[in-house]
C-alpha positions as CSV (number, residue, x, y, z in Angstrom):
1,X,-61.7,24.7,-111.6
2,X,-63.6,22.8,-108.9
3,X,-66.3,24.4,-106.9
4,X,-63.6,24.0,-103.6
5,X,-60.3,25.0,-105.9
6,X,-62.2,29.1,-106.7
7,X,-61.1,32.1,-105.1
8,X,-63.9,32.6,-102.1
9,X,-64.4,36.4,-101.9
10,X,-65.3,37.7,-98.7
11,X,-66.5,40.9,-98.1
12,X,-65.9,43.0,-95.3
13,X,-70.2,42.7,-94.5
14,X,-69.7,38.7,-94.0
15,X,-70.2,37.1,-90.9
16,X,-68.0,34.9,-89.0
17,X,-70.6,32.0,-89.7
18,X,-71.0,32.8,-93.2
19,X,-66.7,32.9,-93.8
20,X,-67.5,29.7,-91.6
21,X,-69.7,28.2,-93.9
22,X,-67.5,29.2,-97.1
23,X,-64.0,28.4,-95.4
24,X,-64.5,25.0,-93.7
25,X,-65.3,22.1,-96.5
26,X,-62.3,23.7,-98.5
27,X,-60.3,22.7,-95.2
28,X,-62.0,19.6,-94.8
29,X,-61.1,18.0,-98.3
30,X,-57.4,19.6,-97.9
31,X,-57.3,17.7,-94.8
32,X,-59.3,14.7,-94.8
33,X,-55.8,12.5,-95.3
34,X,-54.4,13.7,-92.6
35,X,-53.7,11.0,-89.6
36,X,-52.7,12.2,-85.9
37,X,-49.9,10.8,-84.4
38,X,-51.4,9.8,-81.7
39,X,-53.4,7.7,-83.6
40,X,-50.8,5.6,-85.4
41,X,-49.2,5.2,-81.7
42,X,-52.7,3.9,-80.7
43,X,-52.6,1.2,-83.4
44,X,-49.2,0.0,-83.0
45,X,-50.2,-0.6,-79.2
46,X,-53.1,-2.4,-79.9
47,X,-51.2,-4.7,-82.2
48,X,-48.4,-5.6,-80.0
49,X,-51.6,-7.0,-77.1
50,X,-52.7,-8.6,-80.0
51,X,-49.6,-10.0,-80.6
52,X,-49.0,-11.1,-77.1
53,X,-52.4,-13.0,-77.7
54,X,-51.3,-14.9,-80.5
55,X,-47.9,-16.0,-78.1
56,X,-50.1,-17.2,-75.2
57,X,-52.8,-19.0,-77.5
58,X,-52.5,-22.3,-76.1
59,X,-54.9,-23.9,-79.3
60,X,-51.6,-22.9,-81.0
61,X,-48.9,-24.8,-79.0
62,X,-47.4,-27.9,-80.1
63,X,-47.3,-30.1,-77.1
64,X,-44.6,-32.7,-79.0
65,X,-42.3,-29.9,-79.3
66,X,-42.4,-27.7,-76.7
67,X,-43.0,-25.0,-79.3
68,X,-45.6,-22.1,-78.4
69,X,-46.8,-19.8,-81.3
70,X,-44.3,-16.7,-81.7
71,X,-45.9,-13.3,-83.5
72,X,-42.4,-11.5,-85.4
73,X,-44.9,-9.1,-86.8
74,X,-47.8,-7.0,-85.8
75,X,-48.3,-6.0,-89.7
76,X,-50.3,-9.0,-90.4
77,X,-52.5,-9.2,-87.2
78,X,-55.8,-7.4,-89.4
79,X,-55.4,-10.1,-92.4
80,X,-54.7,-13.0,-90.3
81,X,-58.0,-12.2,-89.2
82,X,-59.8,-12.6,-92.0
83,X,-58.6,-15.7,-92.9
84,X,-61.1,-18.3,-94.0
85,X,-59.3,-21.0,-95.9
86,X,-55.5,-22.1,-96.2
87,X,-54.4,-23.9,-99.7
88,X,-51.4,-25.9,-99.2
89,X,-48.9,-27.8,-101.2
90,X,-48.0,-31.4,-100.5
91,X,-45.0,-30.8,-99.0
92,X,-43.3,-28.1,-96.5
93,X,-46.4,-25.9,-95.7
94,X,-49.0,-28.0,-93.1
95,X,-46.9,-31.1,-93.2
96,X,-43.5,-31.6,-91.4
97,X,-40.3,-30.1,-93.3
98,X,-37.2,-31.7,-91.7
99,X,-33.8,-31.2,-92.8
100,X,-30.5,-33.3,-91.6
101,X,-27.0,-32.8,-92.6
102,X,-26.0,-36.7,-93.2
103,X,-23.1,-36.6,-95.5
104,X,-20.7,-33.8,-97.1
105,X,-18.2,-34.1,-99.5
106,X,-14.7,-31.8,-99.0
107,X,-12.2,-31.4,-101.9
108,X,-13.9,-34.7,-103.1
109,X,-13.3,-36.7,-100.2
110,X,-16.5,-37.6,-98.8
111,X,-17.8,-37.8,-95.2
112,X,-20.6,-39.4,-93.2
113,X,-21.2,-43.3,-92.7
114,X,-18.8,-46.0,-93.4
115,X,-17.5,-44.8,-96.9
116,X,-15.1,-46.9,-98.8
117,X,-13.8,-43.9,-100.3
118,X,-12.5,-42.4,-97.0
119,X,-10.7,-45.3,-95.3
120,X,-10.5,-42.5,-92.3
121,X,-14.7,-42.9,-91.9
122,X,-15.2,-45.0,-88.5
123,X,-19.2,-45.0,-88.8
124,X,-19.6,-44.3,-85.3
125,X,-21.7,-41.7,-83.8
126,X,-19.6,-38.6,-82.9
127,X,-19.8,-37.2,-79.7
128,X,-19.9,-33.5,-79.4
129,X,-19.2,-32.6,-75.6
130,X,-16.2,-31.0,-76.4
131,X,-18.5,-28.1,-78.0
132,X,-20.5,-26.4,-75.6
133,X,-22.5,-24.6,-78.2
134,X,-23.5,-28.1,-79.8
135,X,-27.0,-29.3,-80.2
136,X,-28.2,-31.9,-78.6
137,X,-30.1,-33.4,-81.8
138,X,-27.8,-33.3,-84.1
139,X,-26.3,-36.3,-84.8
140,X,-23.0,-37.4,-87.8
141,X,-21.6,-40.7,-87.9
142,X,-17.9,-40.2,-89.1
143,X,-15.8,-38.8,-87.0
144,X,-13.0,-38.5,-89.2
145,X,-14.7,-35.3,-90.0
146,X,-14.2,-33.5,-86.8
147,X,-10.8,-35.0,-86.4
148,X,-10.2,-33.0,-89.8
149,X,-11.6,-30.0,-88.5
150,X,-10.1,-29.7,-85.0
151,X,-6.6,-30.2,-86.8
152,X,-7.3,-26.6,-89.2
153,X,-7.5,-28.4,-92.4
154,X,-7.0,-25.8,-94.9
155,X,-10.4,-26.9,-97.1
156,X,-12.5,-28.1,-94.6
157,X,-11.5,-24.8,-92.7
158,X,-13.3,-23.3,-96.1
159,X,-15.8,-25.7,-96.0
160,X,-17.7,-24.7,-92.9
161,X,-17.0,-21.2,-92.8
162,X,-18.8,-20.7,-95.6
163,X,-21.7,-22.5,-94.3
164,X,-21.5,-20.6,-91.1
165,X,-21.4,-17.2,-93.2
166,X,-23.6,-17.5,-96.6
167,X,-27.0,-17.7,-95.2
168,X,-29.9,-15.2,-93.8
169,X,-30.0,-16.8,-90.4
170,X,-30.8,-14.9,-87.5
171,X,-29.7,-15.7,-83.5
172,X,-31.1,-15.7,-80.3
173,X,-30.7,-16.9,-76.9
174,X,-33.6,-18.9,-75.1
175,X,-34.3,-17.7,-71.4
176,X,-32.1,-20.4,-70.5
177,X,-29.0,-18.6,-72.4
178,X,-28.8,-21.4,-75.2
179,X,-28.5,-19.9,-78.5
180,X,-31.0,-20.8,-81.1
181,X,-31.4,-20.3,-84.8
182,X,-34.1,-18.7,-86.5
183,X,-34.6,-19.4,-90.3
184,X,-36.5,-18.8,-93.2
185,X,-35.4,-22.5,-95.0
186,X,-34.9,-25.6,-92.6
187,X,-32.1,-25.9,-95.6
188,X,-30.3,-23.0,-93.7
189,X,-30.9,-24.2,-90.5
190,X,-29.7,-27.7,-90.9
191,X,-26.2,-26.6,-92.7
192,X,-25.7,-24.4,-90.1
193,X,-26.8,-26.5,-87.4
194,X,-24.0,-28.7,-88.7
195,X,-21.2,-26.0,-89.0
196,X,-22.0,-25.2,-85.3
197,X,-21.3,-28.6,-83.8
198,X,-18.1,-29.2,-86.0
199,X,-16.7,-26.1,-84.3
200,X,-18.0,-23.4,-86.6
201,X,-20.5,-21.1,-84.5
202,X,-22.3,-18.3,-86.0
203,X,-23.0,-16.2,-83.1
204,X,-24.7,-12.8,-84.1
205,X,-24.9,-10.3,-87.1
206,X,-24.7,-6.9,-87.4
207,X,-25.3,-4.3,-90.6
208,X,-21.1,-4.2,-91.0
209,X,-19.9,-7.4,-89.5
210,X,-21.1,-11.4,-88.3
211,X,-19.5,-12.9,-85.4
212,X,-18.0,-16.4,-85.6
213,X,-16.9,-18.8,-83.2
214,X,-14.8,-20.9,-84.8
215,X,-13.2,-23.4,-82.1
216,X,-13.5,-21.2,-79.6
217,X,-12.2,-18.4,-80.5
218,X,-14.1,-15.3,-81.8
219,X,-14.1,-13.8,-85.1
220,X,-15.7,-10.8,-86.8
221,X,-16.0,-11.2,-90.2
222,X,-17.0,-8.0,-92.3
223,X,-20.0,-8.5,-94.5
224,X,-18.8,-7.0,-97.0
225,X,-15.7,-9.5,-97.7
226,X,-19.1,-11.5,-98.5
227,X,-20.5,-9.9,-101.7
């Protein structure tokens, strides 16, 4: 056994310094791992400042955009600091990664553009101010397409509720009560993005059920009808 792990015998002669002396490095080793509570509730607080920081860093605001940086974790505030270089790929990392829904093909009928294939495809722009939860950038030239979804067309029906439901999106609203998508692939966000101005809203999520408006009219959907 280790020198801290033997039996300490104590006589009834022995000081209160000398059990002291014999008692407290046994204590210390037991207990060095130890963390108060407080101090983990320290940490956390100095993090979230820190994180407040990073969201009012104006070197980090993209004037073009209107886009300011956003912390969504204060987990990675220590190693962000010690960054020294950033390794990129060519594509998607430090250069711009845009995604557009353009065409889409339903039960092999295909829409989007003046397609020979669909004598129903017009080519025009579509406007979508019947939807107030359209956005504003998101643009589709065949309007065939919402014509087909605005009548309940069994399989485009399918179509868009499944790219309003498969995804790991998560919503928001902006101060201004708009709702905006947050997502991990601009893949996501632009299929969705797409779903919501043909009528096909995703609105929230919760652990048991996600929240569809689907022309204006809200759905729960249970996630697990998903798996």
């Amino acid at each position: 056994k280790q020198w801290y792990q033997r039996r300490v015998a104590i006589t009834a002669g022995d000081t209160p310094i000398v059990i002291a002396l014999m008692r407290i490095p046994s204590y210390i080793i037991v207990l060095n791992t130890l963390v108060p509570i407080s101090l983990y509730v320290s940490v956390e607080l100095i993090r979230l400042g820190q994180s407040q920081f990073i969201n009012w860093d104006l070197k980090m605001y993209h004037t073009d955009t209107d886009t300011p940086a956003k912390a969504r974790s204060t987990a990675l505030n220590e190693e962000l600091g010690q960054i020294k270089y950033v390794f990129s790929d060519k594509t998607g990392t430090l250069t711009q990664n845009v995604m557009v829904f353009l065409r889409g093909s339903i039960n092999s009928i295909k829409y989007g553009g003046q397609n020979p294939d669909n004598p129903a495809s017009t080519g025009e722009n579509v406007d979508f101010s019947w939807n107030k939860f359209a956005d504003k950038k998101f643009t589709f030239d065949d309007q065939s397409l919402v014509q087909m979804a605005q009548s309940g067309d069994e399989e485009v029906d399918k179509y868009f509720k499944v790219l309003s439901l498969c995804h790991t999106v998560m919503s928001e609203h902006d101060e201004d009560g708009s709702l905006v998508y947050q997502a991990q692939s601009p893949d996501e966000e632009a299929l969705l993005t797409a779903a919501r101005n043909f009528g096909y809203v995703f609105i929230t999520r919760t652990q048991k059920t996600m929240t569809l408006n689907v022309m204006g009219k809200k759905k729960k959907v249970p996630t697990a009808t998903l798996r």
